[in-house]
C-alpha positions in Angstrom: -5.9 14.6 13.9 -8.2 17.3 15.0 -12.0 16.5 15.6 -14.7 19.3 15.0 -17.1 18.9 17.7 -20.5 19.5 15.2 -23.8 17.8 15.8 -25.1 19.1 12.5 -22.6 17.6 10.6 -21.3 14.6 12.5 -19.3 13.6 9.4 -17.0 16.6 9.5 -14.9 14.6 12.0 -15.2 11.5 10.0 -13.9 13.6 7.1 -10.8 15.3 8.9 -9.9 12.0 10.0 -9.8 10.6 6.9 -7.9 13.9 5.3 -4.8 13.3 7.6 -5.3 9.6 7.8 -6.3 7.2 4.9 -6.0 3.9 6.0 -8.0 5.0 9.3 -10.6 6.5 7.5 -10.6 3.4 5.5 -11.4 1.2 8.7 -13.9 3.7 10.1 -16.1 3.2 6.7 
């Protein structure tokens, strides 16, 4: 998992989360 530290676009680290993981992006929203 690798976490793009942006505070512009918070949700890019939502978004690589849920790329690699689908059932954890699926918890997080």
């Amino acid at each position: 998992i690798i976490k793009e530290q942006d505070t512009k676009v918070p949700n890019a680290a939502i978004f690589t989360v849920n790329k690699e993981d689908h059932t954890l992006g699926n918890m997080i929203r």
